[in-house]
DOGUFI-245221 format. One record per residue: x, y, z of N, C-alpha, C in turn; residue number from 0; residue in three letters. Coordinates in steps of 0.001 Angstrom, whole numbers. Example, Ala and Ser with C-alpha at 12.3 -4.5 7.8 and 13.67 -1.06 7.14 Angstrom:
# residues 2
+---------+---------+---------+---------+---------+---------+---------+---------+---------+-----+------+
!    n.px !    n.py !    n.pz !   ca.px !   ca.py !   ca.pz !    c.px !    c.py !    c.pz ! seq ! type !
+---------+---------+---------+---------+---------+---------+---------+---------+---------+-----+------+
!   13190 !   -5690 !    7800 !   12300 !   -4500 !    7800 !   13200 !   -3300 !    7800 !   0 !  ALA !
!   12850 !   -2250 !    7080 !   13670 !   -1060 !    7140 !   12900 !      30 !    7870 !   1 !  SER !
+---------+---------+---------+---------+---------+---------+---------+---------+---------+-----+------+
//
This chain:
# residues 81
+---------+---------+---------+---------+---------+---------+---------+---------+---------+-----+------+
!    n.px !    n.py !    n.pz !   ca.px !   ca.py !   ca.pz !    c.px !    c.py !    c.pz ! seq ! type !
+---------+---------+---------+---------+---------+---------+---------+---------+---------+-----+------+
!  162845 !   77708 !  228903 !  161716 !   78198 !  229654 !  161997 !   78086 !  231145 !   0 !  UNK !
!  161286 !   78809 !  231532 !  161745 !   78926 !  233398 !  160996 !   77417 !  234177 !   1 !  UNK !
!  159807 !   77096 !  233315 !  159718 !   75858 !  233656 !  160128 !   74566 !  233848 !   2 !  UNK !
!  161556 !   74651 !  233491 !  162324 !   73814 !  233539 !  163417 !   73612 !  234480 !   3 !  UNK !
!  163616 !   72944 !  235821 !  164643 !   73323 !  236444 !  165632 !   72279 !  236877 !   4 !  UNK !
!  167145 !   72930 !  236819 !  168291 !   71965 !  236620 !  168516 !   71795 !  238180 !   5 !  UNK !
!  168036 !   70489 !  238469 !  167932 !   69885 !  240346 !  169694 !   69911 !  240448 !   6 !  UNK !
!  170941 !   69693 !  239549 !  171763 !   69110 !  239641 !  172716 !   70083 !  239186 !   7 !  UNK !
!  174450 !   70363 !  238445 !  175231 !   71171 !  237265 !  175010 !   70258 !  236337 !   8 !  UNK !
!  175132 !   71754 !  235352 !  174644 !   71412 !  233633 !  176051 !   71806 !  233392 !   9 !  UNK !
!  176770 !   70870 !  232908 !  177971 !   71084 !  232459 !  178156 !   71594 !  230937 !  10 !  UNK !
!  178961 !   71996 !  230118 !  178826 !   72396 !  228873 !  179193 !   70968 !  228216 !  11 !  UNK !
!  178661 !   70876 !  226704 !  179603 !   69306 !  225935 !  180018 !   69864 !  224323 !  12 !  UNK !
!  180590 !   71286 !  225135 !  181059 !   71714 !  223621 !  182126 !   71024 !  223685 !  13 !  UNK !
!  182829 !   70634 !  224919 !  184426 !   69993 !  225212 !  184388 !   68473 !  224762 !  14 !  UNK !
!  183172 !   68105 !  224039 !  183161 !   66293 !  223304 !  183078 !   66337 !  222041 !  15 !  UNK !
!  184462 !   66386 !  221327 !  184423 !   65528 !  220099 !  183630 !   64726 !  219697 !  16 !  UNK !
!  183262 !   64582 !  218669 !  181968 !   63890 !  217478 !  182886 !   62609 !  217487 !  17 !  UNK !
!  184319 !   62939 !  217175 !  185132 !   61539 !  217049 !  185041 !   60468 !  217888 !  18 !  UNK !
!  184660 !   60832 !  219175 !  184281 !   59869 !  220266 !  183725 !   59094 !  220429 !  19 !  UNK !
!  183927 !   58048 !  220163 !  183319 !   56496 !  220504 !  182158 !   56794 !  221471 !  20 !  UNK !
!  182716 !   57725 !  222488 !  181669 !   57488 !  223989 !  180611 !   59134 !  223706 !  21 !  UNK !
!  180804 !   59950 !  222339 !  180037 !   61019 !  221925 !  178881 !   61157 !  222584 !  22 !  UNK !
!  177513 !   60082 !  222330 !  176609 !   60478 !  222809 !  176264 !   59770 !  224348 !  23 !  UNK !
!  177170 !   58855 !  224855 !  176498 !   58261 !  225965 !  177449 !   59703 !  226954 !  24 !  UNK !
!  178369 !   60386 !  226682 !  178992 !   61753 !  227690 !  177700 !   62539 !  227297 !  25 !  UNK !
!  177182 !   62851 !  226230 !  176515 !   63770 !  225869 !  175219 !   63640 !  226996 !  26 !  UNK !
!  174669 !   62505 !  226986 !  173348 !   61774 !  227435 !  173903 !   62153 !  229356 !  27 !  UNK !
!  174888 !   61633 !  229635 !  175255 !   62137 !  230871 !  175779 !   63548 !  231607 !  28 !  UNK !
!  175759 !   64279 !  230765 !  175617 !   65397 !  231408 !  174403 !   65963 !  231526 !  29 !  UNK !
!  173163 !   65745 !  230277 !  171831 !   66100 !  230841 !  171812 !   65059 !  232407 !  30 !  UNK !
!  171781 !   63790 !  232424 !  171356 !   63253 !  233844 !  172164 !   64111 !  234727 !  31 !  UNK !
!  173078 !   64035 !  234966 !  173726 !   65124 !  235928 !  173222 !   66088 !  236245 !  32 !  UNK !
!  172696 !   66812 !  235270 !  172330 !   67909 !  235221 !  170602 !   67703 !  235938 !  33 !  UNK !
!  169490 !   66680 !  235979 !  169194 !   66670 !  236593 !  167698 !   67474 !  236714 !  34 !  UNK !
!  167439 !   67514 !  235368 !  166674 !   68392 !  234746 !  164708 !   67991 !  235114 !  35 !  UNK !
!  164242 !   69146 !  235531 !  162889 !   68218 !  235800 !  161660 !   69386 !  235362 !  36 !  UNK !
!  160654 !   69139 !  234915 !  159908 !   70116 !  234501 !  158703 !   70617 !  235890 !  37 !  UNK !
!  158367 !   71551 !  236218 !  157912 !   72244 !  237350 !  156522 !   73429 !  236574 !  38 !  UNK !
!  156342 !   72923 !  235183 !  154826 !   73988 !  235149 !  153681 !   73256 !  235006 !  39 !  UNK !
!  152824 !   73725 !  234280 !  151540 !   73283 !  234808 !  151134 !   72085 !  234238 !  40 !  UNK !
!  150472 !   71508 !  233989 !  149828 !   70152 !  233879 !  149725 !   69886 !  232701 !  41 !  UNK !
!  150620 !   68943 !  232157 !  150877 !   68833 !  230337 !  150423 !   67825 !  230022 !  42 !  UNK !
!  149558 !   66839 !  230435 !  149046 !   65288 !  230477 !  148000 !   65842 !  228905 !  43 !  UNK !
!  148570 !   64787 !  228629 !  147835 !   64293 !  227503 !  147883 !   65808 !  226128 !  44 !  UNK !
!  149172 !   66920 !  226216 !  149618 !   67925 !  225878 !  150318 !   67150 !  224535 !  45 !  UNK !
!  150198 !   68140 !  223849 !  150865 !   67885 !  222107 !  151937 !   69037 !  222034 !  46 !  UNK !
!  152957 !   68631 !  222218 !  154457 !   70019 !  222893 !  155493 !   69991 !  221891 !  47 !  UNK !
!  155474 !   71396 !  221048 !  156171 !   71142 !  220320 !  157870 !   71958 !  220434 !  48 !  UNK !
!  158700 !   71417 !  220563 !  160379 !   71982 !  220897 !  161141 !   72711 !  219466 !  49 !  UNK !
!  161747 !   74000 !  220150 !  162283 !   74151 !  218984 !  163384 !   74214 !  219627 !  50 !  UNK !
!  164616 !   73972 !  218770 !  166526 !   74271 !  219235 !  166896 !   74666 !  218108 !  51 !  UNK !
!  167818 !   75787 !  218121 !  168714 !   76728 !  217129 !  169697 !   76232 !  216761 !  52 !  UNK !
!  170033 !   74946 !  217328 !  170804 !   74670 !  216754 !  171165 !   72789 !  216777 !  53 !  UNK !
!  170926 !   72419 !  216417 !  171192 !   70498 !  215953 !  172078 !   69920 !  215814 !  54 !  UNK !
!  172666 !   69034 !  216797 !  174232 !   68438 !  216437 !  173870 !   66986 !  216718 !  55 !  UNK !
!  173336 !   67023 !  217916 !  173259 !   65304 !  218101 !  172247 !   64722 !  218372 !  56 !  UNK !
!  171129 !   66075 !  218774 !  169473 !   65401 !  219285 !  169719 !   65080 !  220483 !  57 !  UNK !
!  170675 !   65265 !  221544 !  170374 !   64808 !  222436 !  169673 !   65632 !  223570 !  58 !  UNK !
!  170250 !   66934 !  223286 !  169301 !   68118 !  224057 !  167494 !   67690 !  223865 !  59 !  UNK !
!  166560 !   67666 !  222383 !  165551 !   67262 !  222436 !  165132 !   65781 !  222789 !  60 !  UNK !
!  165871 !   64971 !  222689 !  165574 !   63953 !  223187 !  165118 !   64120 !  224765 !  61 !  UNK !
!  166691 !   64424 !  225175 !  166084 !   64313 !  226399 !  164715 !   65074 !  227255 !  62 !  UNK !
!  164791 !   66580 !  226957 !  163668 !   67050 !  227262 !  162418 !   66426 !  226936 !  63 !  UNK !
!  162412 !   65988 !  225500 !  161464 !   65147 !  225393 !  160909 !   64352 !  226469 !  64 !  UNK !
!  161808 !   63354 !  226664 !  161442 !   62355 !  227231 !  161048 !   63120 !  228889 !  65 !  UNK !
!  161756 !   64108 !  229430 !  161358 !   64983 !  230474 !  159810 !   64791 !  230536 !  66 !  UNK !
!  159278 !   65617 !  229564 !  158086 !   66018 !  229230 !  157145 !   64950 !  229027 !  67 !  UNK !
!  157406 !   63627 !  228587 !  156139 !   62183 !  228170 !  156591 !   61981 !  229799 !  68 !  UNK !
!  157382 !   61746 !  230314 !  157092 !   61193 !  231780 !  156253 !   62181 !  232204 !  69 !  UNK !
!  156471 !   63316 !  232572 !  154979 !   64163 !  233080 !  153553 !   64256 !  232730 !  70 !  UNK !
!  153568 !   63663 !  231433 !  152540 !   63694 !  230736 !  152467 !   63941 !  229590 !  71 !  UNK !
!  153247 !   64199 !  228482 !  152864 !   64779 !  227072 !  152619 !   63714 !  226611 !  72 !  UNK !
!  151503 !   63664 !  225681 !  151338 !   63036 !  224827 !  151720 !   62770 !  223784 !  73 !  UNK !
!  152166 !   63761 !  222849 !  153295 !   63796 !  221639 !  154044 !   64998 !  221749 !  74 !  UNK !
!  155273 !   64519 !  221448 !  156327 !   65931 !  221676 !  157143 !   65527 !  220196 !  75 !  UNK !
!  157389 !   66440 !  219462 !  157538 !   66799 !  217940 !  159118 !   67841 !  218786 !  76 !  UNK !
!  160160 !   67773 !  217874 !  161065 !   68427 !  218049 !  161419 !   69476 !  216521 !  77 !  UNK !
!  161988 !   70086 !  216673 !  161885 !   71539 !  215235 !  163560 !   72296 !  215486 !  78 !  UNK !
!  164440 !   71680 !  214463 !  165788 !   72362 !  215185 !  166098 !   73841 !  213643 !  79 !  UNK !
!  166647 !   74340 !  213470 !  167033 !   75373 !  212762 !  168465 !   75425 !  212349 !  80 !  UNK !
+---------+---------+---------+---------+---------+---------+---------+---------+---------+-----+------+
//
């Protein structure tokens, strides 16, 4: 969504092996890098539900998640395919 904007580079983490010991804490650091902050309207106390096409590690919904309860959501439910 356009409401979402990357303050920072969003690097790709197709280049991290699953085999990797350090898998999800690289994974987890390229969203911070990236720097991601939500900019629409007023989601306090909002029930937000995420969908992603595709599911490997949860860390894409996680993090937005957690984007979204710091601004205000109240429950955020994730839905991958």
């Amino acid at each position: 969504t356009s409401q979402f904007v990357f303050n920072g580079t969003k690097n790709s983490a197709k280049t991290i092996q699953d085999e990797d010991p350090q898998y999800l804490d690289k994974k987890w650091a390229i969203w911070e890098e990236a720097d991601v902050s939500f900019q629409g309207q007023n989601i306090d106390k909002a029930k937000i539900l995420l969908v992603d096409d595709n599911y490997q590690s949860g860390i894409s919904l996680q993090y937005i998640a957690m984007t979204l309860q710091q601004k205000g959501a109240y429950q955020v439910y994730g839905l991958s395919m």
